[in-house]
KOLDO-99550 format. One line per field, with one value per residue (C-alpha): residue in three letters; chain; x, y, z. Coordinates in nm, 4 decimals. Layout:
# KOLDO-99550
r <- [Ala:...]
c <- [A:...]
X <- [X:...]
Y <- [Y:...]
Z <- [Z:...]
//
This chain:
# KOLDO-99550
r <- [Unk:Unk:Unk:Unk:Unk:Unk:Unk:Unk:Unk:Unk:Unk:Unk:Unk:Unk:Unk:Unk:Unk:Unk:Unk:Unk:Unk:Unk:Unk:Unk:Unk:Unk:Unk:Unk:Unk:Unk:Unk:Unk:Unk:Unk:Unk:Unk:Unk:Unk:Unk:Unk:Unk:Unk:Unk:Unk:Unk:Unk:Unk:Unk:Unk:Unk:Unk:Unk:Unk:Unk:Unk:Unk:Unk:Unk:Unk:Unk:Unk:Unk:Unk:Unk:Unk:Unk:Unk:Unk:Unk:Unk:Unk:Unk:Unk:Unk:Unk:Unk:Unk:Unk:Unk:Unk:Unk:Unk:Unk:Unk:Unk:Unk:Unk:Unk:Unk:Unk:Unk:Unk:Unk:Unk:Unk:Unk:Unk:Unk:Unk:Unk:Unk:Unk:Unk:Unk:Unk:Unk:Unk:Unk:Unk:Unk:Unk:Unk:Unk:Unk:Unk:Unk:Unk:Unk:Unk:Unk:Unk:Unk:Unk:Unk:Unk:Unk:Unk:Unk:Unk:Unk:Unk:Unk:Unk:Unk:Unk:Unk:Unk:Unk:Unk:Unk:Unk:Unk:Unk:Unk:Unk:Unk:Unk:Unk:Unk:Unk:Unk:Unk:Unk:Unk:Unk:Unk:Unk:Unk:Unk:Unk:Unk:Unk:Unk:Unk:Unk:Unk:Unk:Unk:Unk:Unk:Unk:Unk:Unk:Unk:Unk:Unk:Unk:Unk:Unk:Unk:Unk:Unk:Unk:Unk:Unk:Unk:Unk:Unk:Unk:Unk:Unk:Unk:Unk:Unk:Unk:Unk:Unk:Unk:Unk:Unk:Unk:Unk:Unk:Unk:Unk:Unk:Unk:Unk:Unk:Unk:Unk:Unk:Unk:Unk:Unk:Unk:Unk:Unk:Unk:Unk:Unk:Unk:Unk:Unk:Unk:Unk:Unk:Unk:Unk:Unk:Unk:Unk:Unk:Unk:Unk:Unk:Unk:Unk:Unk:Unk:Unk:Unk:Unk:Unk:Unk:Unk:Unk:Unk:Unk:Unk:Unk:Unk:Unk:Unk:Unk:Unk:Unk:Unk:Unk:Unk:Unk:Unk:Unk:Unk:Unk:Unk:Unk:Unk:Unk:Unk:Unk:Unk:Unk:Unk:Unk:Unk:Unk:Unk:Unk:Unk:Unk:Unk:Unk:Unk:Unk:Unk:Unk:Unk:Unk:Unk:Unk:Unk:Unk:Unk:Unk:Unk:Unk:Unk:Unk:Unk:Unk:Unk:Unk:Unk:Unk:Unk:Unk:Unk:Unk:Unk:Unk:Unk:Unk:Unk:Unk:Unk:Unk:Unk:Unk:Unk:Unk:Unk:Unk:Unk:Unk:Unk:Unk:Unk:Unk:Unk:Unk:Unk:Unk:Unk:Unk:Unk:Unk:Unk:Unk:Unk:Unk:Unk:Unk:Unk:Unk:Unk:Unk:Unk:Unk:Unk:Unk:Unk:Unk:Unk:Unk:Unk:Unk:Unk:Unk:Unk:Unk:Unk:Unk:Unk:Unk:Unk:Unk:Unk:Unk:Unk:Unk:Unk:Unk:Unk:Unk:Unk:Unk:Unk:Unk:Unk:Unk:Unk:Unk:Unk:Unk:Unk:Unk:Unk:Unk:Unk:Unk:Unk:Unk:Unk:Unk:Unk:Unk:Unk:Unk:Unk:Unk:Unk:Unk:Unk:Unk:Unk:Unk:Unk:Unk:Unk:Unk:Unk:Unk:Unk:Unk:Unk:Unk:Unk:Unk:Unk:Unk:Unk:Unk:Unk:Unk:Unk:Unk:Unk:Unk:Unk:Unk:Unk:Unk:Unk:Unk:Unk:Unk:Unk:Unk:Unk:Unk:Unk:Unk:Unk:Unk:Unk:Unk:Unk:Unk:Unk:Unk:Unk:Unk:Unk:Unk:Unk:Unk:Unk:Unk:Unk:Unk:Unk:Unk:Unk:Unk:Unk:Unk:Unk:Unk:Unk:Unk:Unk:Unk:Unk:Unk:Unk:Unk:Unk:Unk:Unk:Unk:Unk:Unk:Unk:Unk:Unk:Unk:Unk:Unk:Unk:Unk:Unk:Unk:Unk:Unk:Unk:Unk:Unk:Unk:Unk:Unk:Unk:Unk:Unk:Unk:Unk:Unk:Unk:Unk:Unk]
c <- [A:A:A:A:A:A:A:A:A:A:A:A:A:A:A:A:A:A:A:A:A:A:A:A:A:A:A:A:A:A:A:A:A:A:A:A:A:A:A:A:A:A:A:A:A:A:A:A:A:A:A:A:A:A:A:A:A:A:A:A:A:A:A:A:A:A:A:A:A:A:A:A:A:A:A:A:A:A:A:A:A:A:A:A:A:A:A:A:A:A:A:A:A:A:A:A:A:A:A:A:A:A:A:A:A:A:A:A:A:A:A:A:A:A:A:A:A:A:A:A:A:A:A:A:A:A:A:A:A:A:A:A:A:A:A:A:A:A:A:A:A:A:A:A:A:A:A:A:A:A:A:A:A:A:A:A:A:A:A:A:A:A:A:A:A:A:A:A:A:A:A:A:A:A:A:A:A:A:A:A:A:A:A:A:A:A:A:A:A:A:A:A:A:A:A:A:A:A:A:A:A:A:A:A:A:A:A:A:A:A:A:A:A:A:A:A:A:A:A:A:A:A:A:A:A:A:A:A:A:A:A:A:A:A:A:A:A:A:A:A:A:A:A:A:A:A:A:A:A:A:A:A:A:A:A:A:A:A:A:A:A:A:A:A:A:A:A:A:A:A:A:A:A:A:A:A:A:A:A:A:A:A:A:A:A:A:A:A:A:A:A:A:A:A:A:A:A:A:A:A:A:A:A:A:A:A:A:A:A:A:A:A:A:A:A:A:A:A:A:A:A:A:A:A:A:A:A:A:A:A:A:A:A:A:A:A:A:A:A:A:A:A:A:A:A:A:A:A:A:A:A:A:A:A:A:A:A:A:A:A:A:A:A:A:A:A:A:A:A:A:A:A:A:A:A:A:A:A:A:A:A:A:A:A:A:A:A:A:A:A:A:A:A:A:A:A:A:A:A:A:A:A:A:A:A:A:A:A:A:A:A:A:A:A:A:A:A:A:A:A:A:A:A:A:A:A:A:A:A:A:A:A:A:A:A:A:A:A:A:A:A:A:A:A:A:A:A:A:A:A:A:A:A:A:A:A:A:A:A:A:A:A:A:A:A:A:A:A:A:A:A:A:A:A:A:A:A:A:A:A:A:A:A:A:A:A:A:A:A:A:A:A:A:A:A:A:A:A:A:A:A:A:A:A:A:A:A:A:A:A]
X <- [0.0000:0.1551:0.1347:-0.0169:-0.1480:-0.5256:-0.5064:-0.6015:-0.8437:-0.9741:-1.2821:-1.5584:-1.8835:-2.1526:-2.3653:-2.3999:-2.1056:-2.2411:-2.1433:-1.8142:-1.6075:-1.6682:-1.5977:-1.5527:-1.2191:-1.2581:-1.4664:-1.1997:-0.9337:-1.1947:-1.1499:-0.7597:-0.6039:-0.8529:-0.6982:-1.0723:-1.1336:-0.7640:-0.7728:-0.9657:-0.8142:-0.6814:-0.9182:-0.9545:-0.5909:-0.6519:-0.9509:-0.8052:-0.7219:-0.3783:-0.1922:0.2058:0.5098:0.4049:0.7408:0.6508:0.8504:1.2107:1.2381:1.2480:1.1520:0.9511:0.5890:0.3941:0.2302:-0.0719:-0.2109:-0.6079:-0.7718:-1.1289:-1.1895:-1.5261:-1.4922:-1.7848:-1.6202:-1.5585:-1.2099:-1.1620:-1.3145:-1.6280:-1.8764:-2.1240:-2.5203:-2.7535:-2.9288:-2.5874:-2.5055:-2.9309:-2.8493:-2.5275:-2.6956:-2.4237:-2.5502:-2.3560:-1.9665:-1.7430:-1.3391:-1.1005:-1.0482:-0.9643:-1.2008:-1.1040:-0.7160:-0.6012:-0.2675:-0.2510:0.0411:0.0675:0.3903:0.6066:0.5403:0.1087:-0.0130:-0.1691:-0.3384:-0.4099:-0.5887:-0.4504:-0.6991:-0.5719:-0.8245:-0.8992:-0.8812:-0.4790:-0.2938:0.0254:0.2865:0.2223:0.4731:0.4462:0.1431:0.2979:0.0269:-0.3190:-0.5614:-0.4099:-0.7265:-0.6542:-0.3128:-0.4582:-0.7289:-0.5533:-0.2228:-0.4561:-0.6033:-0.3032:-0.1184:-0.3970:-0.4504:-0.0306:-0.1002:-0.3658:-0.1862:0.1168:-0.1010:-0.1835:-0.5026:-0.7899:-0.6722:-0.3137:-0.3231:-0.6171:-0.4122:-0.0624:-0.2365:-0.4345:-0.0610:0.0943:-0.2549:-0.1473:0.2397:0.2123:-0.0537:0.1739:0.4265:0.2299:0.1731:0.5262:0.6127:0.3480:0.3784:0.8130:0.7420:0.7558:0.4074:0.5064:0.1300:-0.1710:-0.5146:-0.8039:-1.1646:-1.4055:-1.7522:-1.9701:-1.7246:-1.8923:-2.2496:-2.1494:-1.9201:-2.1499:-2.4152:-2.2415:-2.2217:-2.6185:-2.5214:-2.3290:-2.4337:-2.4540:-2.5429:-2.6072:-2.6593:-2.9139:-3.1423:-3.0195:-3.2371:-2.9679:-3.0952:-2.7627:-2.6284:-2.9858:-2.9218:-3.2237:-3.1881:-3.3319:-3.0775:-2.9816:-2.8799:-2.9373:-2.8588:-2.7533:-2.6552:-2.6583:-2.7621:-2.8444:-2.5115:-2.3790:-2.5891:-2.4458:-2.0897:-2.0672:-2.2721:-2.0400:-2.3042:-2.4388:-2.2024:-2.0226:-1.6570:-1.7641:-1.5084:-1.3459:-1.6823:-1.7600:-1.4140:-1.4644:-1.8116:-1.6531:-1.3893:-1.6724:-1.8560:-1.5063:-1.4432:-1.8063:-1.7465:-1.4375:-1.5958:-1.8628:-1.5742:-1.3805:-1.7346:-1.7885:-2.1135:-1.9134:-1.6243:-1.8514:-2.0498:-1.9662:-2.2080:-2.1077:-1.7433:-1.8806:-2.0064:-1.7096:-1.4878:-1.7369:-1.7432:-1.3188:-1.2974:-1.4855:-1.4187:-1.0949:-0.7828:-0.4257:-0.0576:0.0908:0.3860:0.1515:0.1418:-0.2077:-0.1879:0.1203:-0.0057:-0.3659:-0.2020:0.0376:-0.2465:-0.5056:-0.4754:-0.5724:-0.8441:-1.1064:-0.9351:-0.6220:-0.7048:-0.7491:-0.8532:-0.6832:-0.6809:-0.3408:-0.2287:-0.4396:-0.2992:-0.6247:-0.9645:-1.0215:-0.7191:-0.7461:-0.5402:-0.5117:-0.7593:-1.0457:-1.0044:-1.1156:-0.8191:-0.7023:-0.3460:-0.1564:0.2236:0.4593:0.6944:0.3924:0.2328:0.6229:0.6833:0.2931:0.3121:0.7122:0.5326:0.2503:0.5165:0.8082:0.9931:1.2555:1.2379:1.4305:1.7572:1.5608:1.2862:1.3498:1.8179:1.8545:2.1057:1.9076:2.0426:2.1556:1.9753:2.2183:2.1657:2.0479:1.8086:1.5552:1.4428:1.7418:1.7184:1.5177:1.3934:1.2414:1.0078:1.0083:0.6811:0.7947:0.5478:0.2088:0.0141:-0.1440:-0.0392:0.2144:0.4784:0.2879:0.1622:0.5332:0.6519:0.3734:0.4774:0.8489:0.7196:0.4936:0.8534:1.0150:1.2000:1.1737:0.9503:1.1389:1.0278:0.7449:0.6494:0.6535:0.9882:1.1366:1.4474:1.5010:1.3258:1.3371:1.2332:1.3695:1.2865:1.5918:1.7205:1.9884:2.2320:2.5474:2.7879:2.7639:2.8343:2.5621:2.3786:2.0832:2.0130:2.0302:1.8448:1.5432:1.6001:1.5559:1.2616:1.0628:1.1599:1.5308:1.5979:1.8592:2.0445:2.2941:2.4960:2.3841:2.7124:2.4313:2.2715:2.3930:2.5701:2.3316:2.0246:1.8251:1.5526:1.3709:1.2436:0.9869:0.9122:0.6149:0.7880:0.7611:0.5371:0.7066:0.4927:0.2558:0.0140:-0.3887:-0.4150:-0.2462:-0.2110:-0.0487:0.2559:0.4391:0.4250:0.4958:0.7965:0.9506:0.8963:1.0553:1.3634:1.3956:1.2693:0.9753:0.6024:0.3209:0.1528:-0.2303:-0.4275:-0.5493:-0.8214:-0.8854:-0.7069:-0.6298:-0.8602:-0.6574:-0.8440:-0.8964:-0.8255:-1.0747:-1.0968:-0.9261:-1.1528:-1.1507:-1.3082:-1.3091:-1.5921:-1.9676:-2.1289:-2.1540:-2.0070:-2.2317:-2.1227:-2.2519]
Y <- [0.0000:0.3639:0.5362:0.8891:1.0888:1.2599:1.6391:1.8299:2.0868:2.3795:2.2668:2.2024:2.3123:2.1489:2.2965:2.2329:2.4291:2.7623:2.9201:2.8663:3.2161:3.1312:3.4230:3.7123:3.7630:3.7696:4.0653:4.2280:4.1427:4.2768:4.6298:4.5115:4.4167:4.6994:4.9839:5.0457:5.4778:5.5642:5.8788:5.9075:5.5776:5.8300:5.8506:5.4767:5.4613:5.5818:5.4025:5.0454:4.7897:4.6380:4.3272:4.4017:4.1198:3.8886:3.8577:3.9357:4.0156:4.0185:3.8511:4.0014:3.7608:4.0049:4.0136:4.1690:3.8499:3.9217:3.5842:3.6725:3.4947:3.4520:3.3603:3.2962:3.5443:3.6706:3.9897:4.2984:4.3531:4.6141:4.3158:4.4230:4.1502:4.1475:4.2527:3.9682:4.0970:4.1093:3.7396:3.6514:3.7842:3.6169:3.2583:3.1903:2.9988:2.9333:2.9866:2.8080:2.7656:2.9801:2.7598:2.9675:2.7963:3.0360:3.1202:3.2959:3.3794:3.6952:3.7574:4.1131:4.1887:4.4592:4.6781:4.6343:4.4892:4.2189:4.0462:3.6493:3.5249:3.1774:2.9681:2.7345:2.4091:2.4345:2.0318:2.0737:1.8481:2.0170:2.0311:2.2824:2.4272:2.2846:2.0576:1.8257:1.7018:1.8432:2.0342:2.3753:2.5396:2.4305:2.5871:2.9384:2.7825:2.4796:2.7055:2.9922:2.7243:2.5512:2.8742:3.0541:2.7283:2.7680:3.1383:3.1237:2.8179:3.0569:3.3334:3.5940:3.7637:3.6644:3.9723:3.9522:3.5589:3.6432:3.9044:3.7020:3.3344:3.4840:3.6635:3.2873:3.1369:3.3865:3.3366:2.9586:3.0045:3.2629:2.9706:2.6893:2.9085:2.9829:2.6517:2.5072:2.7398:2.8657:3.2461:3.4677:3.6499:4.0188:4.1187:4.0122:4.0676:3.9190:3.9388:3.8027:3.6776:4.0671:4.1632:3.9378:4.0889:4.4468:4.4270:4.2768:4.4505:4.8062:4.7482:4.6699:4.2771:4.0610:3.9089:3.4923:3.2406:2.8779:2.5884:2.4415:2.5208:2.4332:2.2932:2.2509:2.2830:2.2726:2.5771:2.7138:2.7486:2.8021:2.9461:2.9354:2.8430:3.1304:3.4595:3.6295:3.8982:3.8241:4.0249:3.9417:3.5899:3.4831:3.5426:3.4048:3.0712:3.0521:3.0641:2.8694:2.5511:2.2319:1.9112:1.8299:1.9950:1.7287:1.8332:1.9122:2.1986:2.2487:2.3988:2.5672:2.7664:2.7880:2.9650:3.1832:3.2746:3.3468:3.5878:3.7231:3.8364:3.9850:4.1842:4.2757:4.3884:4.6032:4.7658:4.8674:4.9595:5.3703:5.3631:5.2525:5.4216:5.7552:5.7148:5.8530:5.7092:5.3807:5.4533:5.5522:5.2482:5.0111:5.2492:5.1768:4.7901:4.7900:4.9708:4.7414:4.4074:4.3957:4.3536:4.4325:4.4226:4.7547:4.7587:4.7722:5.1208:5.1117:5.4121:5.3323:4.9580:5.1484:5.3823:5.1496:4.9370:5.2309:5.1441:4.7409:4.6379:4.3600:4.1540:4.1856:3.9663:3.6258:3.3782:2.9932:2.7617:2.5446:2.1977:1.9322:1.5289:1.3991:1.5583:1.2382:1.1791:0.9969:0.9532:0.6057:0.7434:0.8187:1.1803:1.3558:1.5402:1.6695:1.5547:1.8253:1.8182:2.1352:2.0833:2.1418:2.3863:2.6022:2.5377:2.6692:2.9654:3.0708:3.0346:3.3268:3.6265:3.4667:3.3180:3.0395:2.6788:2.6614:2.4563:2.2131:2.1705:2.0911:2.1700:1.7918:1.6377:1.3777:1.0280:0.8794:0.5132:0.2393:-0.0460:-0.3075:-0.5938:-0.4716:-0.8283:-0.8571:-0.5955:-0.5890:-0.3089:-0.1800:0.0818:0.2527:0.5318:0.8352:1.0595:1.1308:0.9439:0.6348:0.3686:0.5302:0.2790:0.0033:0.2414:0.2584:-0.0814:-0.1780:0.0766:-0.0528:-0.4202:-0.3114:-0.1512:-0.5101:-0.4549:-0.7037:-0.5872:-0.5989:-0.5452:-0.2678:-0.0709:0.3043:0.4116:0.4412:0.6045:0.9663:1.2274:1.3089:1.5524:1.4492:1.1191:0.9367:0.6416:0.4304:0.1402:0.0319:0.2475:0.5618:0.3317:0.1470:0.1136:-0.0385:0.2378:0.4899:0.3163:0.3001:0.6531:0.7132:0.5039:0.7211:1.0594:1.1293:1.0951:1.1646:0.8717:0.8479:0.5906:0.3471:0.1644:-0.0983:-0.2194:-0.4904:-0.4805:-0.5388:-0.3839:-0.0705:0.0756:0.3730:0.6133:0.8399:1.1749:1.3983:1.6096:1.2679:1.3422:1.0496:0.7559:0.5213:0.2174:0.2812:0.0745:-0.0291:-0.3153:-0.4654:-0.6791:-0.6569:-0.9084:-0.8191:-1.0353:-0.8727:-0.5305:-0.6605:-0.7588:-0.4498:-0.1683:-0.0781:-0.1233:-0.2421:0.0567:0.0743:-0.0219:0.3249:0.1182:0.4393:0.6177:0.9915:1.2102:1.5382:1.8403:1.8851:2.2118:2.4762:2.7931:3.1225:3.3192:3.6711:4.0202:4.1475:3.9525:4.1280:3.8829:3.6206:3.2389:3.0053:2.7685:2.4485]
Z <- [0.0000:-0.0675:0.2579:0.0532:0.2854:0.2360:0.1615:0.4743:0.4847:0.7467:0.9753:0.8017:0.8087:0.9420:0.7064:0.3516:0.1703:0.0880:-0.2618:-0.3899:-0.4316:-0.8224:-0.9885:-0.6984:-0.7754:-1.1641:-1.0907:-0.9356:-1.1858:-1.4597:-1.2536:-1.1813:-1.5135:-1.7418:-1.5385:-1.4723:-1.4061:-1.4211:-1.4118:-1.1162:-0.9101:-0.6816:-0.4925:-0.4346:-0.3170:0.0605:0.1080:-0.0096:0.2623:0.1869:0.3496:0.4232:0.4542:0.1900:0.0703:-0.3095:-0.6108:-0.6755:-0.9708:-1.3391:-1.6083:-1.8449:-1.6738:-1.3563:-1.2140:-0.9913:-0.7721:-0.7255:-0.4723:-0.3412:0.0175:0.1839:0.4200:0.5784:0.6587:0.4278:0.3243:0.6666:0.9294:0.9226:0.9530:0.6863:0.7485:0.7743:0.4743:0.2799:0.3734:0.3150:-0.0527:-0.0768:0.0186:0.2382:0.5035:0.7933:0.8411:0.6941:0.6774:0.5107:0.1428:-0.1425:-0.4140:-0.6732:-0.7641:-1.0319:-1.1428:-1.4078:-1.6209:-1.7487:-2.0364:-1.8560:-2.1682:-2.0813:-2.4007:-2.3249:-1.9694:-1.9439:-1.6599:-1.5991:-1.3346:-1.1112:-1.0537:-0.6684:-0.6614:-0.8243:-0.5479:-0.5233:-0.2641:0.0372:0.2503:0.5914:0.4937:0.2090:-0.0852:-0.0633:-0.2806:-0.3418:-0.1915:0.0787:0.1776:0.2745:0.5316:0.6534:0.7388:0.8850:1.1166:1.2602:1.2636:1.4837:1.6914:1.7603:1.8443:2.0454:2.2768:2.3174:2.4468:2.1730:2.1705:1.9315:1.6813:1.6929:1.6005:1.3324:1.1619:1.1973:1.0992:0.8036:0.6749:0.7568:0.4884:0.2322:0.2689:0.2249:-0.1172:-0.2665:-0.2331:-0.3473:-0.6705:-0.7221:-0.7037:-0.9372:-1.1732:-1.1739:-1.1437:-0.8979:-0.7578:-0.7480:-0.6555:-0.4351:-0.4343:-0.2600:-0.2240:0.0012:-0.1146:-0.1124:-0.3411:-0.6862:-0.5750:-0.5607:-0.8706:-1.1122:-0.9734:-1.0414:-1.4162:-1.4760:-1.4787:-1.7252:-2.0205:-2.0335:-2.3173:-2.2079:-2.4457:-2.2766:-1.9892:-1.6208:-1.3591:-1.0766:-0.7201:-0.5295:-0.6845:-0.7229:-1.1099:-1.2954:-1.6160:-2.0167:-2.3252:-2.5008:-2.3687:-2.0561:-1.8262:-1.4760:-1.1110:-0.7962:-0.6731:-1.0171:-1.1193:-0.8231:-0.8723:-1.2466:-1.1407:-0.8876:-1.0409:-1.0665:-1.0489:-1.3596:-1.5817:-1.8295:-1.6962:-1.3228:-1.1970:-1.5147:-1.7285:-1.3622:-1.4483:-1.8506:-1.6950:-1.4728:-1.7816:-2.0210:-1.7569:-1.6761:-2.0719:-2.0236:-1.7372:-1.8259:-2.1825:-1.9777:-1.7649:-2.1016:-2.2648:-2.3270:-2.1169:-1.8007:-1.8205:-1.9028:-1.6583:-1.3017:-1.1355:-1.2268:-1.1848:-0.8283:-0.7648:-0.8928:-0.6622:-0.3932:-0.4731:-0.4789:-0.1485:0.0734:-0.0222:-0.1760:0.0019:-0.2158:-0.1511:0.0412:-0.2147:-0.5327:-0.6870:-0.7829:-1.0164:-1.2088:-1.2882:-1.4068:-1.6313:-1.7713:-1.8659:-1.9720:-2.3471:-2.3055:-2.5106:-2.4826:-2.7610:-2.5361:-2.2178:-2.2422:-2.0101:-2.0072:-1.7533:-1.6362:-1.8250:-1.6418:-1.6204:-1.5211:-1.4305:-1.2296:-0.9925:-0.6744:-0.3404:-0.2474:0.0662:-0.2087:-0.2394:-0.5481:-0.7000:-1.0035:-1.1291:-1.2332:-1.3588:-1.2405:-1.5146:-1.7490:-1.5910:-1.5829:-1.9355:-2.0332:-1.7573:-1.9245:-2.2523:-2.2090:-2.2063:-2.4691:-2.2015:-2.3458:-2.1254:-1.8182:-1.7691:-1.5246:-1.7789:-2.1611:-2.1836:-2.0027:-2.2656:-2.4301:-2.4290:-2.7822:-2.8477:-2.8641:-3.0752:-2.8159:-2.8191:-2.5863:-2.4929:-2.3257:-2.0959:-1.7594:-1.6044:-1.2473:-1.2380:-0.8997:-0.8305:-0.5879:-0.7441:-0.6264:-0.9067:-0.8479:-1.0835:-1.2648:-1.2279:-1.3850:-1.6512:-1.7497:-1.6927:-1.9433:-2.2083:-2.1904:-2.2584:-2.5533:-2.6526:-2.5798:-2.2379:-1.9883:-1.6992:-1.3558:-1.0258:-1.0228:-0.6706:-0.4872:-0.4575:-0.0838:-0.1176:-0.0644:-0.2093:-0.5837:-0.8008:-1.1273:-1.3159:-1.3515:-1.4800:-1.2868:-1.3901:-1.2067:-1.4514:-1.6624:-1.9944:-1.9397:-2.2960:-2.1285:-1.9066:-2.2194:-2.4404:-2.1748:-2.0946:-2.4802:-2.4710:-2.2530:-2.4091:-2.3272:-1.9570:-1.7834:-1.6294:-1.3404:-1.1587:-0.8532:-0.7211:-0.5168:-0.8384:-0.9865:-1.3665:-1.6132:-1.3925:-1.4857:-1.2805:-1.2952:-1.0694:-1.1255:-1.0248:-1.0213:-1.3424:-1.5458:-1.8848:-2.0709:-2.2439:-2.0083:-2.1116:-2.1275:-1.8112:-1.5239:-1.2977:-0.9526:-1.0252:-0.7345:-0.4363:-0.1175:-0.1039:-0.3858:-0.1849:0.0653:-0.0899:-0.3350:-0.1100:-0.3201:-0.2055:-0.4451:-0.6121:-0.5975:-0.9118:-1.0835:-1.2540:-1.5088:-1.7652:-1.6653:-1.8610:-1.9202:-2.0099:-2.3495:-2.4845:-2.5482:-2.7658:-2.5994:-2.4357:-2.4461:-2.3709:-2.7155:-2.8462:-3.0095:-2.7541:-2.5060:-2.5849:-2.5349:-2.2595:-2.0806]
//
């Protein structure tokens, strides 16, 4: 059995989860990344609540990159708790923990051409500082928790460890973001759940097109085909619907884009940006429920974008290994591979590959009779199943299959492949075999032997299925342990259209 641990999560409700923050914080970045009412954002600047010792920025690799996040907060962005009519029209229900179900990363071009709003799955099981694997949207919460629990035990008040455990949530997303995705977040912005209701409802609504009605109680969506105009709780029911959808939280996201390029197309439009009492509003909207970064010079980053167009911001969503991932505890997750996700993110401003990701030297193919080569497959990534996978696509290649299991050793983070000497031409004809490797020396194998071990960054070639091959005697004697059956084949996310805001009208979405 692999000893995987199930991702942890803040305290959960005890009522049924109210809205998801869906698209809060894409209303925000519609206001954010447009440069919304530049000339007049002055006036915003002393009223804005910021959060200080984040540790951003600091590194220059040809973009601003802004990590947008939406909390469920039941405050306003100052502490305030919300009305009971404002949390009536939010159908919020009771509390709930701190989860960021909506996370964002945007990349702006240093020279302000272009914005593209990259979002994160909130089920992406990624590596969290302090926590190890879990669901990404769960770093902010489950670090606020046990960091306030900590605080509270060593005697600070109820404010102090608020304000230092929610700074501690923030710190340790900002990190799991770097690390998925290889930049570095030079900006922060958050927004609780008022923040979607007062934004959408300042520019008259958005305009929607579904391709068939929805009848979906759980979200309370209950809307025609066709297009449609929606604020407030309508809009908040259409974002936020997951059950019933054909690709579960990946159309709820392609929804949330698509309303996203409207807004944003509303904020750009002539009869909002003409329109002080609108522009009132918005400023209104921004002041109390969004929370930014106290290094961020609001007013440069506005004017520097004040020429974007519509056509200009785009909306994509990370490279996805499998929509249907599972933890050998039977967790939900999706499967998500950093090295992927860095090459895609690098990609968006021009950015060449890193040396860690695509400048490995490639091994040459020596001219060997596979059939006479054995080879162990070892698993010390997170997904279930991937060692057989492998093992089965080096027999269909003609290798002998070896001893297949989770990997013990020490902690990787590079897919190698290891024979007893350098020279081996075994070891670099199987590390040709599954895309050009690197391979390295292990003095305790024995001549002749290859094995594998694979690491989270592997994106080489697997079978259709897997299976258990392993005993546990065979563990035993060649420290790996069996690896559980994956039973499915990943389904990665297929890739869509761009969306963006420049568009005469609505897509039509699921």
């Amino acid at each position: 059995m692999s000893h995987e641990q199930p991702a942890p999560d803040a305290p959960p409700s005890t009522a049924r989860r109210p809205i998801h923050i869906a698209v809060a914080v894409l209303s925000v970045l519609a206001l954010v990344v447009t440069g919304f009412a530049w000339r007049s954002i002055d006036s915003l600047r002393n009223n804005l609540a910021t959060a200080g010792g984040l540790g951003l920025g600091g590194s220059a690799d040809g973009a601003v990159d802004i990590l947008m996040v939406g909390t469920d907060s039941r405050t306003d962005a100052h502490g305030n708790p919300l009305s009971q009519e404002e949390l009536d029209s939010l159908r919020a229900g009771e509390e709930v923990a701190s989860n960021t179900d909506t996370i964002v990363l945007v990349r702006v071009p240093n020279d302000g051409s272009s914005a593209t709003a990259i979002s994160i799955p909130r089920d992406s099981y990624v590596d969290v500082p302090g926590i190890g694997m879990s669901k990404i949207n769960a770093a902010y919460g489950a670090t606020k928790e046990t960091e306030r629990l900590k605080l509270v035990e060593d005697g600070a008040t109820d404010k102090e460890a608020e304000e230092e455990s929610t700074k501690a949530g923030r710190e340790a997303l900002i990190q799991s973001v770097a690390d998925l995705t290889g930049i570095t977040v030079d900006h922060y912005a958050e927004v609780g759940l008022l923040g979607f209701v007062l934004l959408t409802n300042a520019v008259g609504g958005v305009d929607v097109c579904l391709n068939e009605p929805v009848d979906e109680d759980m979200s309370g969506a209950h809307f025609p085909a066709g297009e449609q105009t929606l604020k407030g709780a309508d809009a908040l029911s259409f974002v936020r619907q997951r059950h019933d959808l054909p690709r579960g939280d990946l159309d709820r996201i392609v929804r949330q884009q698509v309303f996203m390029a409207s807004l944003v197309g509303k904020v750009l439009s002539a009869k909002t940006l003409s329109d002080p009492g609108k522009l009132n509003e918005l400023s209104g909207a921004v002041q109390r429920s969004v929370v930014l970064d106290d290094d961020w010079d609001i007013i440069e980053f506005a004017t520097q974008l004040q020429d974007l167009a519509g056509g200009k911001v785009q909306f994509e969503t990370i490279p996805v290994a499998d929509l249907n991932g599972m933890t050998d505890y039977g967790e939900s997750i999706v499967e998500v591979k950093p090295k992927d996700v860095k090459k895609y993110v690098a990609g968006l401003v021009g950015e060449g590959p890193t040396d860690s990701e695509d400048t490995t030297t490639k091994s040459e193919t020596p001219d060997i009779d596979t059939s006479t080569v054995t080879v162990d497959v070892a698993n010390a990534s997170d997904v279930g199943g991937l060692a057989n996978g492998v093992a089965d696509a080096l027999t269909s290649l003609g290798y002998g299959q070896g001893e297949i299991g989770n990997y013990t050793g020490k902690a990787v983070s590079e897919t190698t492949v290891f024979a007893h000497s350098a020279d081996d031409d075994s070891a670099k004809s199987v590390a040709a075999a599954l895309g050009g490797l690197p391979t390295d020396t292990d003095s305790a194998l024995p001549r002749g032997s290859v094995r594998v071990v694979l690491a989270s960054d592997y994106q080489g070639p697997t079978s259709a299925e897997t299976t258990i091959s392993s005993s546990s005697s065979e563990s035993s004697e060649t420290g790996l342990e069996p690896v559980s059956t994956a039973g499915t084949t990943p389904t990665p996310a297929p890739p869509g259209p761009p969306i963006d805001a420049g568009s005469s009208g609505p897509r039509c979405v699921n």
